[in-house]
C-alpha positions in Angstrom: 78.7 95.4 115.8 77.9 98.7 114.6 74.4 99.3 113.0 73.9 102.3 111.4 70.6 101.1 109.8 69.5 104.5 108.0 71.9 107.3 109.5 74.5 109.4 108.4 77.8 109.5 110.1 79.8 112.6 108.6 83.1 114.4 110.3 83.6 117.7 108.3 86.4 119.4 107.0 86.7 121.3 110.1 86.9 118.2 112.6 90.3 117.7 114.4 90.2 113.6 114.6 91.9 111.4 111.7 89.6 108.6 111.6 86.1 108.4 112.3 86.5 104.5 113.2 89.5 102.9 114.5 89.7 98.8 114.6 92.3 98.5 117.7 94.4 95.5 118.2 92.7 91.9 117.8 89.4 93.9 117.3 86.5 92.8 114.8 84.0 95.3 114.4 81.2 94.6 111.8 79.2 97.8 110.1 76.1 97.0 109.0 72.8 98.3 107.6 71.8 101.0 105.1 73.0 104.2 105.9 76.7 106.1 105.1 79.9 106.8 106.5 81.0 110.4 105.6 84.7 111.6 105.9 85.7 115.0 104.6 89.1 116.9 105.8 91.9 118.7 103.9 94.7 116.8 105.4 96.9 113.9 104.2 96.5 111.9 107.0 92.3 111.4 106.9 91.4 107.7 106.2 87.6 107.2 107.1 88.3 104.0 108.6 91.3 103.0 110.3 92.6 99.6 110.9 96.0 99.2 113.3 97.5 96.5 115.3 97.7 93.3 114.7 94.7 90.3 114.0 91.8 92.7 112.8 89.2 92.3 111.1 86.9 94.9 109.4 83.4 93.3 107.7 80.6 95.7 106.2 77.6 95.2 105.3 75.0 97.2 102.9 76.7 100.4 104.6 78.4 103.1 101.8 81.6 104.7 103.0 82.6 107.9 101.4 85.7 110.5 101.2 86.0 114.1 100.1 89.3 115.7 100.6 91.1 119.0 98.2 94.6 117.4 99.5 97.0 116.8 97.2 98.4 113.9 98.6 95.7 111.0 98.4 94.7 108.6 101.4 92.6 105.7 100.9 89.2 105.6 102.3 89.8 102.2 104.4 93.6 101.2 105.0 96.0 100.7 104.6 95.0 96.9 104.9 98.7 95.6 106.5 99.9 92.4 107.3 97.1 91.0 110.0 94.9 92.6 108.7 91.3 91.7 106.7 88.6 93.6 105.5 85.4 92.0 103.6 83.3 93.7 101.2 80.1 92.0 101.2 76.2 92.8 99.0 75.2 96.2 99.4 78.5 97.8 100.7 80.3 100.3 98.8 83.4 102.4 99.1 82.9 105.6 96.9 85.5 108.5 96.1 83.8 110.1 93.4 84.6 113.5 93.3 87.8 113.4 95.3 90.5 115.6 94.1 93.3 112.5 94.9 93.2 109.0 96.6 92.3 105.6 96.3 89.4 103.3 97.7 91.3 100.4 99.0 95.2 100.2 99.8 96.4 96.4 100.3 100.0 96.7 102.0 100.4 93.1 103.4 96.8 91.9 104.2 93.6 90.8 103.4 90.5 92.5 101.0 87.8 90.5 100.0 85.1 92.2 97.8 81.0 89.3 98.0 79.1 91.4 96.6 80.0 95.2 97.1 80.8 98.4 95.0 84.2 99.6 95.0 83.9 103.1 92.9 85.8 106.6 91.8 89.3 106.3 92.8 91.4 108.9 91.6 94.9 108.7 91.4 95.8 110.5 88.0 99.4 110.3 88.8 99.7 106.9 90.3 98.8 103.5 90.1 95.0 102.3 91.5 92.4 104.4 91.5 90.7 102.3 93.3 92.4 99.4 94.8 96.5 99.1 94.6 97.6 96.0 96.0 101.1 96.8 96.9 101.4 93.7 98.4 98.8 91.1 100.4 96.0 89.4 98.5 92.8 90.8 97.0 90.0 88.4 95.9 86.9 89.9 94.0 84.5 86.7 94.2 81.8 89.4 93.2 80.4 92.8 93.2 81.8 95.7 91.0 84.6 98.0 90.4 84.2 101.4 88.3 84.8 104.4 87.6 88.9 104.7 88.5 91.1 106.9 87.2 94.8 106.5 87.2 98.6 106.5 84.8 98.2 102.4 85.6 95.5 100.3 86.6 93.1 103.1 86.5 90.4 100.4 89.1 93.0 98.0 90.3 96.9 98.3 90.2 98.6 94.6 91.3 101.7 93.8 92.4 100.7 91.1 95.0 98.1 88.4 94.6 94.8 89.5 93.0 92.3 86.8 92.5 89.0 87.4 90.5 86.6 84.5 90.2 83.4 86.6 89.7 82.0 90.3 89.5 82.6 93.3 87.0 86.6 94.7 87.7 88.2 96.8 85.0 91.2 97.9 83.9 93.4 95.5 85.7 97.0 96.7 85.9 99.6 93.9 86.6 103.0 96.0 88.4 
């Protein structure tokens, strides 16, 4: 468990590293608390939060996790969620891109995303689909919480082509692939 309750974690553009957390093999590493995660680099190959291996979970809680990048090829802020994977999105968490040049919030490739309660906001992907969550494949379930301000050619907050399941919350602009 990870309590950031109040502080700010940032890497700057400057920093050599790729992630600023990795979830390792069989890990489950819960973020909690009211404070932000801060991940700003020119590369392609940034992702705030990396999850790889096999049987991992991610869970936050009330923490925001942010991106900044001028690259022009887009990385998602948390992913990609594969196969073995799960990440859960619960009250007071939010994943936020807003003012990112190019990339999405959220990439489902195989796994699990489950969004009780948090904000999933400002994914741009103006020559893609998902701006903020594309579910290539794997399952996303929105039991609450919000989606907004994506931009994209389809499914400018959530591009589908696996299983997306909304029984509660505010998404918009649904895109079925």
């Amino acid at each position: 468990c990870f309590n950031i309750n109040g502080f700010n974690v940032t890497k700057d553009a400057s920093a050599t590293a790729n992630n600023l957390f990795r979830v390792g093999d069989g890990a489950t590493l819960n973020i909690i608390g009211n404070g932000t995660i801060s991940g700003a680099r020119t590369q392609a190959t940034c992702v705030t939060v990396n999850i790889y291996g096999s049987n991992n979970t991610l869970n936050l809680y009330g923490v925001k996790i942010t991106k900044k990048t001028t690259h022009s090829e887009g990385v998602p802020v948390i992913g990609p969620i594969n196969s073995g994977y799960k990440l859960t999105i619960n009250d007071g968490a939010a994943l936020d891109m807003t003012g990112c040049s190019k990339g999405y919030n959220v990439r489902v490739a195989g796994g699990i995303v489950e969004l009780n309660g948090g904000k999933i906001m400002g994914g741009n992907w103006t020559d893609g689909s998902g701006g903020n969550v594309y579910v290539g494949s794997g399952t996303f379930t929105m039991n609450s919480g919000v989606i907004s301000g994506g931009t994209a050619t389809n499914g400018g907050n959530i591009y589908n082509s696996g299983v997306v399941t909304v029984s509660g919350g505010k998404p918009k602009a649904l895109h079925v692939g």
